[in-house]
BADREN-394215 format. One record per residue (C-alpha): x, y, z; residue in three letters. Coordinates in steps of 0.02 Angstrom, whole numbers, padded with zeros to 5 digits, always signed. Example, Ala and Ser with C-alpha at 12.3 -4.5 7.8 and 13.67 -1.06 7.14 Angstrom:
// residues 2
+00615-00225+00390ALA+00684-00053+00357SER
***
This chain:
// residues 620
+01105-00040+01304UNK+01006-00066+01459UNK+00845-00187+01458UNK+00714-00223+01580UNK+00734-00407+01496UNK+00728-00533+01618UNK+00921-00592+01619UNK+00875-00756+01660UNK+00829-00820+01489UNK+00910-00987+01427UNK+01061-00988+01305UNK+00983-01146+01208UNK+01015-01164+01024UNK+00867-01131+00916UNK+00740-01286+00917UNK+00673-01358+00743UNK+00498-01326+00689UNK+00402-01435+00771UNK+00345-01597+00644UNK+00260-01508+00504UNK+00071-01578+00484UNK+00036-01671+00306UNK-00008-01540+00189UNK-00095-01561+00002UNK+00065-01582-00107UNK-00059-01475-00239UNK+00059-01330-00284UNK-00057-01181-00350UNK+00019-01047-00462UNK-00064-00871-00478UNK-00174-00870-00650UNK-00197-00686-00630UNK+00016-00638-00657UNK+00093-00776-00730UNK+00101-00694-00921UNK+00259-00736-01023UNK+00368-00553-00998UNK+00433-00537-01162UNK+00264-00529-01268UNK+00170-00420-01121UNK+00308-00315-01129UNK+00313-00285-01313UNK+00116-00239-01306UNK+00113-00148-01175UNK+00258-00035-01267UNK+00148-00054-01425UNK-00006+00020-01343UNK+00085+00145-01236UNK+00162+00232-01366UNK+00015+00231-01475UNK-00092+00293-01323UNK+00052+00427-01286UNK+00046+00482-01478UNK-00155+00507-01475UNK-00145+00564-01299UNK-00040+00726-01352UNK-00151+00743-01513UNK-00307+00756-01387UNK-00243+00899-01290UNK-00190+01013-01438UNK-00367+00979-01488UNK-00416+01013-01289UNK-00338+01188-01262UNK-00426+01252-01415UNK-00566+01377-01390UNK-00668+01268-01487UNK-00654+01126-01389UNK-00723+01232-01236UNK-00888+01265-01327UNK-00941+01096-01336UNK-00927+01074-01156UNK-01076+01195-01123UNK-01224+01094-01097UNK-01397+01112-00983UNK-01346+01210-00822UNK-01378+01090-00657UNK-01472+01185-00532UNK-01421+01110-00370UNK-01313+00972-00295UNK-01415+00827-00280UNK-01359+00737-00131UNK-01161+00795-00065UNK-01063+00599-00056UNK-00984+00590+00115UNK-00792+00625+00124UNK-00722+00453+00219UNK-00553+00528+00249UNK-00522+00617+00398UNK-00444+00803+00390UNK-00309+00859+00496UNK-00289+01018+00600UNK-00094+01038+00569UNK-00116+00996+00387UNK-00252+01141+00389UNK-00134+01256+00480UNK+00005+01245+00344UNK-00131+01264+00223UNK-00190+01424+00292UNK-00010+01481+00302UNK+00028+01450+00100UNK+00132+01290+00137UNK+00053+01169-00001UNK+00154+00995+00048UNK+00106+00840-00058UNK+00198+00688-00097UNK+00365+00755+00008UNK+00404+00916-00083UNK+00323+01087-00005UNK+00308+01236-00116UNK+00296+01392+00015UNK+00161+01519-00100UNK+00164+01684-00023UNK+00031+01773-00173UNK-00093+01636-00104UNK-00119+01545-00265UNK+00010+01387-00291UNK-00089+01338-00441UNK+00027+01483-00544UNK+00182+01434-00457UNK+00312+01317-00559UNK+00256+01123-00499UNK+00380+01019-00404UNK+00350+00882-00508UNK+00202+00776-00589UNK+00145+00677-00442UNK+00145+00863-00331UNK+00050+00938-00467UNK-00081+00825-00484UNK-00103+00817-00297UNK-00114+00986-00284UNK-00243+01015-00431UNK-00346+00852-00373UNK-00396+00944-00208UNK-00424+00785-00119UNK-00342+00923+00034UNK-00475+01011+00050UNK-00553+00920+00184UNK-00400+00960+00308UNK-00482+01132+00287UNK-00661+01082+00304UNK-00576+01005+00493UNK-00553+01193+00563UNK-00665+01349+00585UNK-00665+01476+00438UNK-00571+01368+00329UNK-00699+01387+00215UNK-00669+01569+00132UNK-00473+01511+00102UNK-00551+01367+00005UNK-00671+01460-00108UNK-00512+01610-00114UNK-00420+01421-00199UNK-00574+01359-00309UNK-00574+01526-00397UNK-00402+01542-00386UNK-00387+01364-00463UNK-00505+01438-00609UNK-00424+01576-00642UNK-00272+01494-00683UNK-00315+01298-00753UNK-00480+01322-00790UNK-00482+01320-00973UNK-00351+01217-00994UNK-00202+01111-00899UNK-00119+00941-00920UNK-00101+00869-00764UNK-00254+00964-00697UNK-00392+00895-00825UNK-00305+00728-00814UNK-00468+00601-00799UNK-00426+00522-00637UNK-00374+00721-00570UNK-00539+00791-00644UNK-00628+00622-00555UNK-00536+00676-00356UNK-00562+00872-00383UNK-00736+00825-00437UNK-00771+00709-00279UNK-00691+00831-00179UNK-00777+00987-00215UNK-00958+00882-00230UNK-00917+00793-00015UNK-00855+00977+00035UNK-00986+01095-00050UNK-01096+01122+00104UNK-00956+01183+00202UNK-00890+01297+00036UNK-01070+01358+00013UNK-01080+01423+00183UNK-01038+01620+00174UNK-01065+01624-00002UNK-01176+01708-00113UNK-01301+01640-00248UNK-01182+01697-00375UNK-01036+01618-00319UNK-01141+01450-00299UNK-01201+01456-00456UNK-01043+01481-00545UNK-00973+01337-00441UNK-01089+01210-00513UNK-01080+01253-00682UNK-00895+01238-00689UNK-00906+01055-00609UNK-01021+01015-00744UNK-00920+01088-00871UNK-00770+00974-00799UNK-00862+00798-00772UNK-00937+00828-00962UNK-00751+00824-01024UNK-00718+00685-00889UNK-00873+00581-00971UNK-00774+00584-01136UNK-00614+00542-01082UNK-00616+00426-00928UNK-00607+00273-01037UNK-00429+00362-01085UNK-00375+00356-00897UNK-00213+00245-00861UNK-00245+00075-00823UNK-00273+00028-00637UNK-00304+00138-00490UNK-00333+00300-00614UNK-00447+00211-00724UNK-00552+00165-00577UNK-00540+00330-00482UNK-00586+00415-00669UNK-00753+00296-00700UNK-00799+00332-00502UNK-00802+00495-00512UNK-00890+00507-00673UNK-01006+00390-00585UNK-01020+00506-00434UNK-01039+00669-00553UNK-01180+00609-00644UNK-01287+00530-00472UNK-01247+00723-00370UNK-01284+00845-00510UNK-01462+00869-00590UNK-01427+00838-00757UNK-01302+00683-00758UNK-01427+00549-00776UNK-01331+00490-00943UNK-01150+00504-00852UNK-01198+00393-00707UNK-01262+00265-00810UNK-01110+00281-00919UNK-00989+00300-00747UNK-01075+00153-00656UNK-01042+00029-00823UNK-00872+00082-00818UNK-00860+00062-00643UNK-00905-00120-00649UNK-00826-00166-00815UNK-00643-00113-00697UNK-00680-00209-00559UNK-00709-00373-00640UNK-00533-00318-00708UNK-00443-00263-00550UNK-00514-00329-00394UNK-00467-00518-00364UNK-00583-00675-00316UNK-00515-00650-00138UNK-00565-00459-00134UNK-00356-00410-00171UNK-00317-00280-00304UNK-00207-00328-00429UNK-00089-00223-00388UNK-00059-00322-00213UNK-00037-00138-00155UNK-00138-00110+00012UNK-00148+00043+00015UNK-00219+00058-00170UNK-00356-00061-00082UNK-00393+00052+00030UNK-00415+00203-00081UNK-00540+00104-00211UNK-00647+00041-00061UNK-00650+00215+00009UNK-00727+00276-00151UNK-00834+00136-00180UNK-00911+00137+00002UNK-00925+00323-00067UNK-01023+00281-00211UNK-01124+00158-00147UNK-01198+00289+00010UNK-01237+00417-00128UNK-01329+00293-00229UNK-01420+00230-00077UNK-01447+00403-00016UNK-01533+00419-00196UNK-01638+00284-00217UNK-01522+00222-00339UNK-01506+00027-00356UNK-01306-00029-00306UNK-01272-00151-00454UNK-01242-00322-00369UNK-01044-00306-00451UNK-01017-00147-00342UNK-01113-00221-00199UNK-01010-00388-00200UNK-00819-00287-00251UNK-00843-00224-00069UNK-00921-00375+00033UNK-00729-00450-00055UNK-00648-00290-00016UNK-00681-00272+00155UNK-00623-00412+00240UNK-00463-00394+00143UNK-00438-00232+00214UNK-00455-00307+00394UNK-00304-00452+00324UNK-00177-00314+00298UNK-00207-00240+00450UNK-00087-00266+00613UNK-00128-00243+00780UNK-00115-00051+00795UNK-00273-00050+00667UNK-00138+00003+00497UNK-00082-00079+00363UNK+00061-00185+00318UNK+00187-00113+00221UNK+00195-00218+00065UNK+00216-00162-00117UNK+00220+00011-00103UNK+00089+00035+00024UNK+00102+00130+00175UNK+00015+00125+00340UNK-00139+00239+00299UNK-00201+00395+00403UNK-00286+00359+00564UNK-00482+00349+00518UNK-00457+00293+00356UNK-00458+00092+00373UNK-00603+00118+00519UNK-00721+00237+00412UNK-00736+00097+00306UNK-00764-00063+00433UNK-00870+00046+00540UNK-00999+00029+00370UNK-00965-00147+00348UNK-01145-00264+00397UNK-01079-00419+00359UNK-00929-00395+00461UNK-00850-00538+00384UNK-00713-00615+00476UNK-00520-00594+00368UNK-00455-00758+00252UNK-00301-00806+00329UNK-00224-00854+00153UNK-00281-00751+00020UNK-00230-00864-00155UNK-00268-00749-00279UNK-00189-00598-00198UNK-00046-00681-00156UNK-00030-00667+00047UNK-00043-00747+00194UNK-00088-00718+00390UNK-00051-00774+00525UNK-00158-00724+00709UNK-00102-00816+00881UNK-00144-00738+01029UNK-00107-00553+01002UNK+00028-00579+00887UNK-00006-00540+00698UNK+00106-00586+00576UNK+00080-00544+00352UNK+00200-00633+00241UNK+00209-00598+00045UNK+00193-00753-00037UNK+00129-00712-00207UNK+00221-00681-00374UNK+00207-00494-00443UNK+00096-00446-00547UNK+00150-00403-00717UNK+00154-00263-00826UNK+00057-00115-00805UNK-00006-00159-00649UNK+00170-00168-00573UNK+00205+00023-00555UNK+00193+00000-00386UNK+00282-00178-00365UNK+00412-00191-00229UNK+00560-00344-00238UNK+00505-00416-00060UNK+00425-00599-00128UNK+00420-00701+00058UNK+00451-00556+00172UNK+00346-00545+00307UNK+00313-00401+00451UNK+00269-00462+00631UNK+00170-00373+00774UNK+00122-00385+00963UNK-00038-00316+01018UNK-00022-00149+00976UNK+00142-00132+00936UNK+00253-00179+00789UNK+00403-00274+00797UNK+00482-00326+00621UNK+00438-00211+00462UNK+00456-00187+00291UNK+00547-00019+00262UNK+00376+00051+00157UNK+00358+00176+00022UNK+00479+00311-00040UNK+00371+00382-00165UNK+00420+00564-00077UNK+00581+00554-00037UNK+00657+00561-00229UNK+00715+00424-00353UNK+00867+00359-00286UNK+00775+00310-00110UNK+00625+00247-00225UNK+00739+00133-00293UNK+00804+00067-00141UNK+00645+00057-00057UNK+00587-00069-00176UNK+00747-00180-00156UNK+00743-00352-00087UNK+00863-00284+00057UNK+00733-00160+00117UNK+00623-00325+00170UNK+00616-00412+00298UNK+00695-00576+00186UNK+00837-00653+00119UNK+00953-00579-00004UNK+01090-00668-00111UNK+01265-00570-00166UNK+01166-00400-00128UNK+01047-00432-00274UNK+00857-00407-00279UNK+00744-00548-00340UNK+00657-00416-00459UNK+00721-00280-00565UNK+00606-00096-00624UNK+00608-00013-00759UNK+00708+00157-00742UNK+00759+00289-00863UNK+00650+00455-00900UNK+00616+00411-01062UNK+00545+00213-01047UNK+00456+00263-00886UNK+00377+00385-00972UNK+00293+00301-01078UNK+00276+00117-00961UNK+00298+00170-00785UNK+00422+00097-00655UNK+00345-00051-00676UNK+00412-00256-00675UNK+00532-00328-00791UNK+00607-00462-00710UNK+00545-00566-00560UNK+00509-00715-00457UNK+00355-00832-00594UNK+00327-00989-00482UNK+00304-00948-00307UNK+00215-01070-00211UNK+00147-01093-00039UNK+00052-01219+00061UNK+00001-01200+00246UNK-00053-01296+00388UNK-00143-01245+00511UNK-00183-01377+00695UNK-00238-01337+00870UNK-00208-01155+00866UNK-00031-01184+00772UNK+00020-01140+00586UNK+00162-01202+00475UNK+00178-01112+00311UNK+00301-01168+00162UNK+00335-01061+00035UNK+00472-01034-00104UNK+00531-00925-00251UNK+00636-00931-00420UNK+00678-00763-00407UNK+00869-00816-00405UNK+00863-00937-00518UNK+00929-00860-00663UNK+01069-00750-00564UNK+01120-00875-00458UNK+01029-01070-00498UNK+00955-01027-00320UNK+00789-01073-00232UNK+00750-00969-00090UNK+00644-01076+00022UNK+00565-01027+00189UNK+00481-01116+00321UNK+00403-00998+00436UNK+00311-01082+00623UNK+00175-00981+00746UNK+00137-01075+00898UNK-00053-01062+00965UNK-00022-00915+01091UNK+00069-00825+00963UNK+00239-00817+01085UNK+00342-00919+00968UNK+00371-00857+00786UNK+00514-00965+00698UNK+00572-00980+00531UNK+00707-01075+00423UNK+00760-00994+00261UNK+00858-01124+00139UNK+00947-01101-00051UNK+00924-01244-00135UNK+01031-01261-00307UNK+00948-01298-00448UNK+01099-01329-00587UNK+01280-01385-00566UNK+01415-01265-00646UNK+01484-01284-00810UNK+01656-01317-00761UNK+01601-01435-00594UNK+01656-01294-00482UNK+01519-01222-00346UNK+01533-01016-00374UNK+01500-00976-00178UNK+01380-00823-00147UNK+01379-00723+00010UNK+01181-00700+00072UNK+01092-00599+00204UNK+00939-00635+00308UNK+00863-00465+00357UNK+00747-00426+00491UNK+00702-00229+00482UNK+00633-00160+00651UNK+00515-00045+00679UNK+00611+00126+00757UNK+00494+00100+00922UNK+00578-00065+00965UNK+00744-00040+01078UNK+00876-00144+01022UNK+01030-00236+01114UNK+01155-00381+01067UNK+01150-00504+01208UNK+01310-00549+01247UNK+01317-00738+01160UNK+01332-00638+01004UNK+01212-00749+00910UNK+01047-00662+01001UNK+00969-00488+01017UNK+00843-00445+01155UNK+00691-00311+01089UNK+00584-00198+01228UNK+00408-00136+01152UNK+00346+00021+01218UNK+00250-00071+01338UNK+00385-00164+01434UNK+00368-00319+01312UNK+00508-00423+01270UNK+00571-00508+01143UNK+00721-00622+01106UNK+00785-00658+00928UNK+00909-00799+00889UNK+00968-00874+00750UNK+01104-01017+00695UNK+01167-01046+00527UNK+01246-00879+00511UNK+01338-00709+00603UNK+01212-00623+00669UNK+01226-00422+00673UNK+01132-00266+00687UNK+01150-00127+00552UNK+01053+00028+00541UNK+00887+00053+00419UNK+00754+00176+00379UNK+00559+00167+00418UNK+00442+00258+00307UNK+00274+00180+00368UNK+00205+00365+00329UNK+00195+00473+00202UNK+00340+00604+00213UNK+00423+00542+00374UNK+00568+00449+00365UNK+00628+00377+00536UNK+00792+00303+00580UNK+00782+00124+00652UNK+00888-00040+00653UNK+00881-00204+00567UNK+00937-00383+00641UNK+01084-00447+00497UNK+01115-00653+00481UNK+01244-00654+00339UNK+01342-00809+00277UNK+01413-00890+00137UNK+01340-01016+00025UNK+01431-01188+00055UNK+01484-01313-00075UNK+01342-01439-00032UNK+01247-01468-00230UNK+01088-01471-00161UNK+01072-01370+00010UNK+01180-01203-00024UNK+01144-01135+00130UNK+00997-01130+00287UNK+00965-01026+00423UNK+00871-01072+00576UNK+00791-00922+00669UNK+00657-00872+00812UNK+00567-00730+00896UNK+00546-00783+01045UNK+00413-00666+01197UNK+00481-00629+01356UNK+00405-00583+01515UNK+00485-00404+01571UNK+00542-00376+01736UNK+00439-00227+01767UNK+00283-00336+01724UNK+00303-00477+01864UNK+00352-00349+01957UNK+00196-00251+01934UNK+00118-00440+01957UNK+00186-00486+02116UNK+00122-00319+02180UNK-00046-00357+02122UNK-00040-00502+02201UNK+00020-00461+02394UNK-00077-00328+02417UNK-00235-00331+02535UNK-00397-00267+02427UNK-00472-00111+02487UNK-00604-00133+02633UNK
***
């Protein structure tokens, strides 16, 4: 494939890390994850089913016309003060909006009678999109989008109004709620008194039932979304004194429980980060807005929170694509920095959350180097323990392959893989297994079952350089395998190696070494052109802007392959990913080590454009 590399580049074999600096040989484990499986396990089934039992008793009780009385209660007379919508709208999204294309979470339901809220749902997650109305503000983004959206409130009425699973879900009742409350100036304008009226009493009909049953939300990002918006519901309508005080206890009693000492979520999911921060930053404005006093918890979640937020991101201002996350509309991280006054600077290894990163020059590289959290807070858990994505400038180079939460089951199962990371794989096997099947996912989730329980990593950091070492046990028990890697930024950030090692751990029964084939995968974002140079053992990368890269690697056959990006939500992209493979060797201690480098490159069109700079005259 032609390159504007410079051809000139030297066919050296790959250097060691430089001497590694002495680091603390303290070793610290996670206290936040590290819960013995089997007893969690059984609980967590204990609980769910009872919750799932009580759960179904509720709503027979729910969609009685009883039930509706008692949520008539003293009629709020205005909106208080509107909370500020932090996520940007889109004109295109508006446009298929306008044309009855409702598209959520991959699947599009085409509604020519107008009202999708009758139509069949594409499937749970759709259906709670669609009925949480967090879309609304893609409408708010063009002129006379506002009719269609009051022609969908009542049309949303009309048909789930009284009564509808997914739609009166807390954490569903707690979005719709936020998102009619930020929008109603725009859905007030053009209508009349009436129509206002009858607006407000049905959101105070809805956050009375969500004030009795957000405590019931799921565990995690629901149950936080639920107590926010009951939060929210009480400070911007007239009569919710009692379900802000209520919603803001709540509120705090989740974050001591979710949000980590570093300012991480649990979940290690960025872009369920994100999401809580938004609504917090949310919550916070309204109760400043108010005269409301921000309890110090909520105030100090986000002083952790948002320097977090600026770890995860990479040089084109998204986030990394670890554990489910993707990289976030464009706005979205910036809405929140642009409010941060501290403007705190990011931790370059976050302990508790379980990540580290790395900034030299203007390359940016993450790396996973926590164990997963277990249990319920796994349902978003991906099998990529020490994977790391890389970036220069503006520009990203190696990548995770993200989220396939819309694409169906079998490509949400392989998204979560080991082999779509940017790590090492033995005999084709992830170093975590999910739990599948309609039945236990119904009542647990896809959640953890099996995974890497001592990971450990220490870094070094001296003049401008880093050396990280970091390992898992996630092939232990398959395999009596330690995945090890050693990973080396120089201070301009123009040299990123690594070294990935198995190291046994137990001799074989019968004295013979069972040999296990392994692959070292570097997934590449689709921007990146790719070529094999032609020593076979090296592959030259062009960035959009002219920027060159060269990877080598010994140890191992190195290939390409092809792989799939989906950094975004409903776009999958076609792209390639660098292959080492190998075989383990018979050695009882050292099974098997791979030496490897990114190395920058100067394009041709650059000096080029360089020497041209340089020869000619100024202007008189």
């Amino acid at each position: 494939m032609p390159t504007t590399l410079n051809a000139s580049v030297a066919e050296a074999e790959i250097e060691p890390l430089p001497p590694e600096a002495e680091i603390a040989p303290l070793r610290r484990r996670n206290p936040h994850v590290d819960v013995a499986l089997g007893l969690d396990a059984f609980f967590d089934l204990a609980r769910a089913t009872t919750r799932a039992s009580y759960n179904l008793a509720l709503e027979q009780v729910f969609q009685t016309p009883i039930y509706r009385l008692t949520l008539r209660g003293p009629m709020p007379d205005h909106i208080i003060r509107a909370p500020q919508e932090l996520r940007p709208g889109k004109t295109r999204l508006a446009k298929q909006l306008l044309n009855g294309q409702y598209t959520f979470c991959g699947d599009t339901l085409q509604c020519s009678d107008q009202n999708p809220f009758g139509a069949r749902p594409l499937n749970k997650a759709w259906e709670a999109e669609l009925h949480g109305f967090a879309w609304i503000r893609h409408l708010a983004a063009v002129e006379g989008g506002n009719k269609r959206a009051r022609s969908l409130v009542d049309a949303w009425y009309e048909t789930a109004g009284t009564w509808n699973t997914q739609a009166w879900r807390p954490d569903v009742i707690a979005r719709r709620l936020m998102s009619w409350m930020a929008h109603s100036k725009f859905l007030f304008e053009g209508a009349d008194i009436k129509w206002q009226s009858d607006f407000i009493r049905r959101m105070a009909r809805q956050a009375r039932h969500l004030n009795r049953t957000a405590g019931m939300a799921a565990p995690g990002e629901r149950k936080m979304t639920a107590a926010i918006g009951l939060a929210l519901s009480g400070l911007c309508l007239s009569e919710g004194t009692r379900r802000a005080a209520k919603g803001l206890k709540l509120v705090e009693r989740e974050l001591n429980r979710q949000i980590l000492s570093d300012g991480g979520h649990i979940s290690r999911c960025p872009s369920i980060h994100l999401s809580i921060l938004l609504d917090l930053i949310m919550l916070r404005q309204v109760m400043s807005n108010t005269n409301t006093q921000c309890p110090d918890n909520i105030q100090h979640a986000i002083d952790r929170m948002t320097p977090m937020l600026r770890f995860f991101r990479h040089g084109d201002g998204r986030l990394g694509l670890f554990n489910g996350a993707t990289e976030e509309e464009n706005g979205a991280a910036d809405a929140v920095l642009s409010r941060d006054e501290l403007n705190a600077a990011p931790l370059l290894h976050a302990r508790h959350s379980g990540y580290q990163r790395v900034k030299a020059g203007k390359t940016t590289a993450l790396i996973d180097t926590g164990p997963p959290p277990r249990g319920r807070f796994s349902q978003r858990m991906h099998a990529g323990c020490l994977s790391f994505e890389l970036s220069a400038g503006p520009h990203r180079l190696v990548v995770n392959c993200g989220d396939a939460r819309d694409h169906g089951l079998d490509w949400r199962i392989a998204c979560r893989t080991t082999a779509a990371h940017s790590t090492l794989t033995v005999n084709d096997t992830s170093s975590a297994a999910f739990l599948w099947g309609r039945f236990w996912t119904g009542l647990l989730g896809e959640r953890l079952i099996a995974g890497p329980t001592n990971v450990v990593s220490e870094r070094e950091d001296e003049n401008g350089a880093t050396w990280i070492n970091a390992s898992h046990d996630g092939y232990v028990e398959s395999f009596g395998l330690i995945h090890e890697r050693r990973l080396y930024m120089d201070a301009n950030g123009e040299d990123f190696r690594g070294q990935d090692t198995l190291l046994r751990t137990r001799d074989e029964p019968d004295g013979q070494t069972v040999n296990q084939d392994f692959a070292l995968r570097f997934h590449l974002h689709p921007d990146v052109r790719v070529s094999m140079a032609r020593d076979s053992q090296s592959v030259l990368l062009l960035l959009p802007n002219g920027d060159g890269w060269r990877f080598r690697a010994a140890g191992g056959t190195v290939g390409l392959s092809e792989s799939i990006y989906l950094g975004r939500p409903g776009a999958m992209r076609k792209t390639t990913q660098i292959v080492v493979t190998g075989v383990t060797s018979d050695d009882p201690r050292e099974a098997a080590s791979v030496k490897w480098a990114f190395h920058h490159l100067k394009s041709t069109a650059s000096k080029k454009s360089k020497r041209k700079k340089t020869t000619e005259p100024e202007p008189a």
